[in-house]
MMTF fields as JSON, N, C-alpha, C and O atoms, coordinates in Angstrom:
{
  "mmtfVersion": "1.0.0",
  "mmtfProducer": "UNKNOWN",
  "numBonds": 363,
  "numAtoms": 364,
  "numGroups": 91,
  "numChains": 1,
  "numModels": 1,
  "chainsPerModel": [1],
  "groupsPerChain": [91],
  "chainIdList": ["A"],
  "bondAtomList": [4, 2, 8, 6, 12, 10, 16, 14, 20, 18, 24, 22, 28, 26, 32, 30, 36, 34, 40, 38, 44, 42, 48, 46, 52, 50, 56, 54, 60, 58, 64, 62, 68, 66, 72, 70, 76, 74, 80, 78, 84, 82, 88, 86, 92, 90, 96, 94, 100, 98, 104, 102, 108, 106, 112, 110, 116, 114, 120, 118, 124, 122, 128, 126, 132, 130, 136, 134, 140, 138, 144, 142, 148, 146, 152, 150, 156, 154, 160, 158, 164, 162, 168, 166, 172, 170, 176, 174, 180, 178, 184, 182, 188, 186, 192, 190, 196, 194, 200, 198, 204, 202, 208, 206, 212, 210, 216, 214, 220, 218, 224, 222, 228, 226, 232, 230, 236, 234, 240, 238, 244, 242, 248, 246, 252, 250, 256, 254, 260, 258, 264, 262, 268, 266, 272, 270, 276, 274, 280, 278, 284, 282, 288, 286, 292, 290, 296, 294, 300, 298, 304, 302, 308, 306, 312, 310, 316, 314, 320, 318, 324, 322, 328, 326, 332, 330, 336, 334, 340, 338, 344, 342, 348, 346, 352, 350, 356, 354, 360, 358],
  "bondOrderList": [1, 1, 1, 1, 1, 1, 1, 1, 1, 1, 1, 1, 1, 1, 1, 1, 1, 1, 1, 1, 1, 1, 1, 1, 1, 1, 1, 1, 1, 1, 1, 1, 1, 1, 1, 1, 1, 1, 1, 1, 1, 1, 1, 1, 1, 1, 1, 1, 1, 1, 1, 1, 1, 1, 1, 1, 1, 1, 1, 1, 1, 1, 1, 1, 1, 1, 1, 1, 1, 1, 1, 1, 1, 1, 1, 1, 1, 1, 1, 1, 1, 1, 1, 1, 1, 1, 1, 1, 1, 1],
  "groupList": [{"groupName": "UNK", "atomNameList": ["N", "CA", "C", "O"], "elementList": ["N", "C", "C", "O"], "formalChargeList": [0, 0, 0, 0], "bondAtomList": [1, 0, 2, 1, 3, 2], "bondOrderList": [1, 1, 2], "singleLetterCode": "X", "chemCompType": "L-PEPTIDE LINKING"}],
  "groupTypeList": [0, 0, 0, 0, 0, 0, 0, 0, 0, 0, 0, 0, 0, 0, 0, 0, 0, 0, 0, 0, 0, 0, 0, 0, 0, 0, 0, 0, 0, 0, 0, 0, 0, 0, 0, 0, 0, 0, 0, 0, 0, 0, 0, 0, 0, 0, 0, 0, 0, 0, 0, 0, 0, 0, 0, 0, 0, 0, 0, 0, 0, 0, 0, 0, 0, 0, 0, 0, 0, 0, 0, 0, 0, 0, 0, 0, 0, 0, 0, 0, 0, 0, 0, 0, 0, 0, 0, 0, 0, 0, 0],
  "groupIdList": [1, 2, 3, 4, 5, 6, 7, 8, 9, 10, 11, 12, 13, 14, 15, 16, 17, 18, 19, 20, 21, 22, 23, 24, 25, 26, 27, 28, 29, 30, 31, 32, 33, 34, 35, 36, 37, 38, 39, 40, 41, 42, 43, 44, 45, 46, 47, 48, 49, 50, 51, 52, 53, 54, 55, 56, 57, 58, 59, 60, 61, 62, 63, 64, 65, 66, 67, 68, 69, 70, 71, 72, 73, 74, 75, 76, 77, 78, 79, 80, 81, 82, 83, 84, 85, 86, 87, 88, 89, 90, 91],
  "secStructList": [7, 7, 7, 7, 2, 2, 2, 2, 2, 2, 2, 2, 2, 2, 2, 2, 2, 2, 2, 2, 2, 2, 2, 2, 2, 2, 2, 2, 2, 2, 2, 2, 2, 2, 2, 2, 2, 6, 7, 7, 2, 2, 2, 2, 2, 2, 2, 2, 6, 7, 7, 6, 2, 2, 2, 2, 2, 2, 2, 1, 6, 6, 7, 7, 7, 7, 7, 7, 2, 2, 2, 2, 2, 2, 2, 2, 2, 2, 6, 6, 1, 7, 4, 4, 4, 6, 1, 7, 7, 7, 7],
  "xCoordList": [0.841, 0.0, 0.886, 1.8, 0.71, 1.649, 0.773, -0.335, 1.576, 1.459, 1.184, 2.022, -0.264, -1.056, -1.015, -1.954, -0.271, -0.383, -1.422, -1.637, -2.035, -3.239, -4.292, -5.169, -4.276, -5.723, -5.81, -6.991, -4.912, -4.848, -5.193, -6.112, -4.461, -4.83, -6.581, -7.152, -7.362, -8.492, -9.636, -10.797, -8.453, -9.287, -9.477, -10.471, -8.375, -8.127, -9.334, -10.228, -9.207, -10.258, -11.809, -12.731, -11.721, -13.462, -13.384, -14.407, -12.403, -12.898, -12.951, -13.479, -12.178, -11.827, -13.688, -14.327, -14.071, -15.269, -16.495, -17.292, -16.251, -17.658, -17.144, -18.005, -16.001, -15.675, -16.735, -17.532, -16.05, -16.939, -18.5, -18.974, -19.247, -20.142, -20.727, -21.898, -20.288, -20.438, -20.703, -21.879, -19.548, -19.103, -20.783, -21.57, -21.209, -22.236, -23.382, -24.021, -23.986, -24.459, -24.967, -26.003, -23.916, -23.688, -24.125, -24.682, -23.8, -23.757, -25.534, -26.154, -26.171, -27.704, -28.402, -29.335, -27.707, -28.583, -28.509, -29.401, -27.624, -27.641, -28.653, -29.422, -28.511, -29.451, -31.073, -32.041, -31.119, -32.602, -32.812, -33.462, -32.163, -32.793, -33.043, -34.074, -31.962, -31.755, -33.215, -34.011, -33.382, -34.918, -36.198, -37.225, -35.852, -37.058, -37.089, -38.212, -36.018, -36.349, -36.403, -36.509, -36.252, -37.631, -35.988, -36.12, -34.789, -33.225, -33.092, -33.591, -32.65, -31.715, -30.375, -29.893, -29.816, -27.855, -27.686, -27.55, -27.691, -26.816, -27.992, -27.499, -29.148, -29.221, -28.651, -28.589, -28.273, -28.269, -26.541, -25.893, -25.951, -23.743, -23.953, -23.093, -24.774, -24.854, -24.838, -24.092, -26.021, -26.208, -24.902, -24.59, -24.191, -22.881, -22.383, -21.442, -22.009, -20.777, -19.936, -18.729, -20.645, -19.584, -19.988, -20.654, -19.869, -19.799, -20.964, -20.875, -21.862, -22.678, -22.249, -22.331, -20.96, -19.863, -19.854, -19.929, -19.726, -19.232, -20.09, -19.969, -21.129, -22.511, -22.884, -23.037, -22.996, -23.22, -22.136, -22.574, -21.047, -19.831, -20.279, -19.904, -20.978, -21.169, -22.137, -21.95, -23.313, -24.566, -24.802, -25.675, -23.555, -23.909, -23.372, -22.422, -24.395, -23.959, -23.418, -23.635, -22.215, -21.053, -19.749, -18.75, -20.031, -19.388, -18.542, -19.336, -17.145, -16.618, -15.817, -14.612, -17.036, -16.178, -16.291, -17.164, -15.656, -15.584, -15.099, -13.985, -16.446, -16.816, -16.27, -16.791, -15.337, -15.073, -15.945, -16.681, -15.7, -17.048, -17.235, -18.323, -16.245, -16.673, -18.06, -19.133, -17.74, -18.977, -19.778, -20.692, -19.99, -20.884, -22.031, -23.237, -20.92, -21.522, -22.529, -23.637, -21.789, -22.272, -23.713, -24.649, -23.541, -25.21, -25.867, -26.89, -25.507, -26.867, -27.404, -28.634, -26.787, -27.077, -28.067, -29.095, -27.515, -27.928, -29.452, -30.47, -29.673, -30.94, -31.867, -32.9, -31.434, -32.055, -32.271, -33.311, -31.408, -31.317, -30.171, -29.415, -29.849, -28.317, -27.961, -28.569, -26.4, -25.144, -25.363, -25.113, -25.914, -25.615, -26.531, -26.325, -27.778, -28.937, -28.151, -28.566, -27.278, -26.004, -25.22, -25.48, -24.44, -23.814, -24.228, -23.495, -25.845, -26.479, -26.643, -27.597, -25.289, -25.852, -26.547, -26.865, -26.679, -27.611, -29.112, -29.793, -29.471, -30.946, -30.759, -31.74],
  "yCoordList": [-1.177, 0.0, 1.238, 1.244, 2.563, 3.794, 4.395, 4.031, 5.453, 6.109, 7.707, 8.607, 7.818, 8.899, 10.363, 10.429, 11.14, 12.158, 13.33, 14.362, 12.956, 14.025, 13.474, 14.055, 11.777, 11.673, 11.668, 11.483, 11.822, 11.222, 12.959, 13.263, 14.121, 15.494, 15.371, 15.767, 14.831, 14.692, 14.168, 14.388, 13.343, 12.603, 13.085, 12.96, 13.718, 14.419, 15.576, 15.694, 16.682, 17.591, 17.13, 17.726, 16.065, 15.41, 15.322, 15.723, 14.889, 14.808, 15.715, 15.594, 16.853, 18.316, 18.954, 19.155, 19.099, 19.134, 18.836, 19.617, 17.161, 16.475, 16.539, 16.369, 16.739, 17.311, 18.654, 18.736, 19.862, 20.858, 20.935, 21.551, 19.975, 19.922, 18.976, 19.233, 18.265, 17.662, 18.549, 18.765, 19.572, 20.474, 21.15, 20.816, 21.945, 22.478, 22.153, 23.072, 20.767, 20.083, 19.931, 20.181, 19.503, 19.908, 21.129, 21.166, 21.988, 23.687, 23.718, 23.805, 23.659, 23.413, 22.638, 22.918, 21.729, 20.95, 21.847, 22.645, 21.728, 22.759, 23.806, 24.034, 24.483, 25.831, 25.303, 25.9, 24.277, 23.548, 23.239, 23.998, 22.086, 22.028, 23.409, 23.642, 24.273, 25.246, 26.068, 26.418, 26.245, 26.544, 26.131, 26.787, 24.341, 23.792, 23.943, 23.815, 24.208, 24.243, 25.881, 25.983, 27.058, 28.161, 28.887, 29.683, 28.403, 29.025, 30.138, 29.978, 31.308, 32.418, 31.87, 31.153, 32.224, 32.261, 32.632, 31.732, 33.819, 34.153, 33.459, 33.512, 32.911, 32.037, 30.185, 29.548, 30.017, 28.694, 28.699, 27.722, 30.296, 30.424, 30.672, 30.128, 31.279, 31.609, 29.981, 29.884, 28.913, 28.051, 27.386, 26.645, 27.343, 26.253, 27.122, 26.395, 28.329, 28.887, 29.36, 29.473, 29.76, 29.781, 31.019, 31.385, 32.1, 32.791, 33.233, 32.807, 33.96, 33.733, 33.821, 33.062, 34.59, 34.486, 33.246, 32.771, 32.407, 31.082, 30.37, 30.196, 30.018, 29.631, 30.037, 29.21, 31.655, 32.319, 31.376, 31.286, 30.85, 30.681, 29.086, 28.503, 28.707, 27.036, 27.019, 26.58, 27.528, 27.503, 27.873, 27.475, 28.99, 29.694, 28.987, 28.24, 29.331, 27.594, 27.931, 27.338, 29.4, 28.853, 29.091, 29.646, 28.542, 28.631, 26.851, 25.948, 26.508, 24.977, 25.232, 25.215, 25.481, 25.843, 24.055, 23.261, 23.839, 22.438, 22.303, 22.446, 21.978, 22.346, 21.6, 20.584, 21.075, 19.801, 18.953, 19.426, 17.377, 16.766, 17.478, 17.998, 17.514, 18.219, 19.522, 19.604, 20.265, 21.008, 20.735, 21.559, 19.565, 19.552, 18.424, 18.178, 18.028, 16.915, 18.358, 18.241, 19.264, 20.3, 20.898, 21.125, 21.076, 21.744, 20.788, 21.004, 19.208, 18.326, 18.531, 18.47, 18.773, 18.297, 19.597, 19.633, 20.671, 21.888, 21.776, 21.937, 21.501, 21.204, 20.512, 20.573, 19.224, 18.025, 17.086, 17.121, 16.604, 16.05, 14.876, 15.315, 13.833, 13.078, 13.423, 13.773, 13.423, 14.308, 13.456, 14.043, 11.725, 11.958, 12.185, 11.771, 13.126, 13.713, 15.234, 15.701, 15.575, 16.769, 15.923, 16.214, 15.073, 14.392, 13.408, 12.812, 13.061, 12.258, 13.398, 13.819, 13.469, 13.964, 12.989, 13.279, 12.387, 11.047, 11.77, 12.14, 11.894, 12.689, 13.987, 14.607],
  "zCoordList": [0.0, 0.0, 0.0, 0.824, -1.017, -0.892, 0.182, 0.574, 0.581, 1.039, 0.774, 0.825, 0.467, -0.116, 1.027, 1.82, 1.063, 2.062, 1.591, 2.228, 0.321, 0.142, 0.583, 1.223, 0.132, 1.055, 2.104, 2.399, 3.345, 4.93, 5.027, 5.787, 4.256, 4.314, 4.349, 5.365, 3.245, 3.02, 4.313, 4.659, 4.735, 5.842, 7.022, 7.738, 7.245, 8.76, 8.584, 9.422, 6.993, 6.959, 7.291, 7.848, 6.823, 6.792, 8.397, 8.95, 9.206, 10.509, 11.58, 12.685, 10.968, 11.304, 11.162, 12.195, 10.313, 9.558, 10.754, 11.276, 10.969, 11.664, 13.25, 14.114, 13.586, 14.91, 15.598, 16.533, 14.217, 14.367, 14.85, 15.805, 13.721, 13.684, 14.992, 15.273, 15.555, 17.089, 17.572, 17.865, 17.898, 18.829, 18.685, 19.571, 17.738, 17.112, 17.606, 18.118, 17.604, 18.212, 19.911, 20.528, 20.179, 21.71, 22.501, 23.598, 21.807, 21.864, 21.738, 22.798, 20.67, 20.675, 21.853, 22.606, 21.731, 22.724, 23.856, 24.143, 24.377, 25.718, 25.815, 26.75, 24.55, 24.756, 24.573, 25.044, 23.922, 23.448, 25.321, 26.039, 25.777, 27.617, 28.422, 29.051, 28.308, 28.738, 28.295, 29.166, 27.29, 27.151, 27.529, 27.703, 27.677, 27.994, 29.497, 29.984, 30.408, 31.161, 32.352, 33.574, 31.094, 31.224, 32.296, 33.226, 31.871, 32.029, 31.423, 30.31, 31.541, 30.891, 30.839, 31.715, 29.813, 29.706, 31.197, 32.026, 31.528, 32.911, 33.884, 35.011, 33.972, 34.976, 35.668, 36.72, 33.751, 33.789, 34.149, 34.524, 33.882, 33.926, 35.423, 36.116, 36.008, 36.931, 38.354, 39.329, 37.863, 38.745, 38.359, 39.291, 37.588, 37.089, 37.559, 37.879, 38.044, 38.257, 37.299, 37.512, 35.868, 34.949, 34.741, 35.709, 33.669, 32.962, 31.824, 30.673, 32.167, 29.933, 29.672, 28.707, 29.576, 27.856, 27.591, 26.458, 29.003, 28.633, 27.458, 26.246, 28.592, 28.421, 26.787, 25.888, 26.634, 25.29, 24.085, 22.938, 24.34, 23.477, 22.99, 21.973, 23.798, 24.082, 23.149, 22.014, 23.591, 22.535, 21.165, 20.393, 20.937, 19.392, 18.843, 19.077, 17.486, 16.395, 15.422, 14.365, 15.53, 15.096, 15.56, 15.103, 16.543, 17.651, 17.942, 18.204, 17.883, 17.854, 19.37, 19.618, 20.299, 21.554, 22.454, 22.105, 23.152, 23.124, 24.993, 25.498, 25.662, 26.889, 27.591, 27.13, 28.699, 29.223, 30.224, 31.089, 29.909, 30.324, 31.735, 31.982, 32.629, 34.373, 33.831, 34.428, 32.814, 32.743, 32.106, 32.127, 31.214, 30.673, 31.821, 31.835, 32.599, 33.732, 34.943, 35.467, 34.986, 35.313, 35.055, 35.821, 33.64, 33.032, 33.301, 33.95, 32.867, 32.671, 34.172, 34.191, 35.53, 36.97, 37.109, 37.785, 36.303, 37.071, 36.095, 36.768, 34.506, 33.914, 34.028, 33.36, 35.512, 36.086, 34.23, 33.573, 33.952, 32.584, 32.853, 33.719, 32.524, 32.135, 31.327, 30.316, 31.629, 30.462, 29.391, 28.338, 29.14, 27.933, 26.524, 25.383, 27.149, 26.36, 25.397, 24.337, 25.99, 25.835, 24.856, 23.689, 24.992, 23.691, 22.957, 22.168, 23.211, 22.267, 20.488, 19.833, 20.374, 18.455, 17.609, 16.456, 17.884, 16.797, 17.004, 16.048, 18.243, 17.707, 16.944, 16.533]
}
């Protein structure tokens, strides 16, 4: 087998790409519970202890801000939700 360094370029982009779009994902969902459960940005940065910038940076969708699980274990506790309704992207 050669060794093709344009397609592994190709490949890494495609996953560069659907990374993003996770990230994207994630970011929605949050603000989708966060809505359902009747949250403002600075109420929901506020009960986590974080920031709305934060919060604001997480949710906008185009935004590839990439939250670590301790906070994302965070929102789900503070939305009364399990974290993994937050990284379920398949729905």
């Amino acid at each position: 087998m050669v060794y093709n360094k344009e397609k592994e370029k190709g490949a890494k982009k495609m996953l560069d790409s659907q990374y993003k779009m996770n990230l994207i994902k994630i970011g929605l969902k949050i603000g989708y519970y966060r809505k359902l459960s009747g949250m403002t940005q600075e109420e929901l940065a506020e009960a986590c202890e974080l920031s709305a910038g934060y919060i604001s940076q997480l949710e906008g969708p185009n935004s590839y801000f990439c939250p670590s699980l301790k906070t994302l274990f965070i929102i789900a506790e503070v939305l009364h939700i399990p974290a993994y309704k937050l990284l379920d992207i398949e729905d």
